[in-house]
N, C-alpha and C positions, 0 to 999 in steps of 0.2 A: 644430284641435288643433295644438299648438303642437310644430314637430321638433327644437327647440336648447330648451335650460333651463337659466337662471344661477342659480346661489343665492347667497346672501349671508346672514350670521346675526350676529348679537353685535353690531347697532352702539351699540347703549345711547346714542342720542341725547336729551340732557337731563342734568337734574341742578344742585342749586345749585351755586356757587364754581368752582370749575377744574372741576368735572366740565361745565361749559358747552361747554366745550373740546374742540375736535375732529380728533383730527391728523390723521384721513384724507381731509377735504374733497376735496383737490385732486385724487386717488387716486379716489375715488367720485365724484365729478362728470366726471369723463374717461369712468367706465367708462360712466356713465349715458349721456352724451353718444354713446359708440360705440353702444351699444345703441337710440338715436334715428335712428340712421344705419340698421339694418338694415328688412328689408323686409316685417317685421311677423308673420314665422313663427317667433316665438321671444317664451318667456316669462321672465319676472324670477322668482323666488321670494323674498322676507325670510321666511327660515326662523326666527321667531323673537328675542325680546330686540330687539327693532327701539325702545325706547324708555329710558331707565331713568326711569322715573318715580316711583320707590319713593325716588331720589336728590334730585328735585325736590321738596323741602317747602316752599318757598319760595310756591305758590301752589295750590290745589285744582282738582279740578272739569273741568270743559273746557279754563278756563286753562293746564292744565298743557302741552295738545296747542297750543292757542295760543303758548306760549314756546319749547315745542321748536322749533315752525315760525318764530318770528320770530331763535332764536337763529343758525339755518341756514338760511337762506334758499336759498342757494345747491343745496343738497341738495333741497329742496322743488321750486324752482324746475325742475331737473333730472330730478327724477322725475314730476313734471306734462307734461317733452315728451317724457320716453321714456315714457310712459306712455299717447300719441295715438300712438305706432307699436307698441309691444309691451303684451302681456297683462303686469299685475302682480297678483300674488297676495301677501299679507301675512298670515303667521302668526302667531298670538300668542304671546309667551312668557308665564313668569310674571311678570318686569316688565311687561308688557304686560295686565297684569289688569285696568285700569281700560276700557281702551279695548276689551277683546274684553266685556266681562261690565256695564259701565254703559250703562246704556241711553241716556245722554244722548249719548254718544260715536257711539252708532249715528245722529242726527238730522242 
């Protein structure tokens, strides 16, 4: 069990047109990066709205998680090696409906 716990909530990554757009990158990828750094007794939480995909009409399905991740790489990329030192836990919001409740999301 984990004795430090970060949260984070609201990043509504995705979306067509400027909601592709993401001003905190450089801000969330520092923090991920510190949180790489510790010594693996401590958890991330995404408390939710971790996607907006209700914004994303542009493409369905699994795709949807496929463009968020190619739109931010950077972010993916970041939470793939804070995520081989610390526990991350991902909440669902209600934007985040397709990905807690379609089953293809779970494969």
């Amino acid at each position: 069990m984990a004795t430090e716990y970060f949260f984070v909530s609201d990043l509504h990554l995705g979306g067509d047109g400027e909601l592709r757009h993401c001003d905190f990158v450089p801000e969330f990828v520092q923090f991920l990066r510190e949180l790489e750094q510790r010594d693996g007794d401590a958890e991330l939480i995404i408390a939710g709205d971790t996607f907006g995909f209700w914004e994303l009409t542009s493409v369905a399905g699994l795709a949807k998680l496929d463009r968020v991740i190619e739109d931010h790489p950077e972010i993916f990329e970041a939470l793939r090696a804070a995520g081989k030192k610390v526990r991350i836990t991902l909440m669902a919001g209600n934007p985040d409906y397709a990905l807690a409740c379609d089953p293809a999301f779970g494969s």
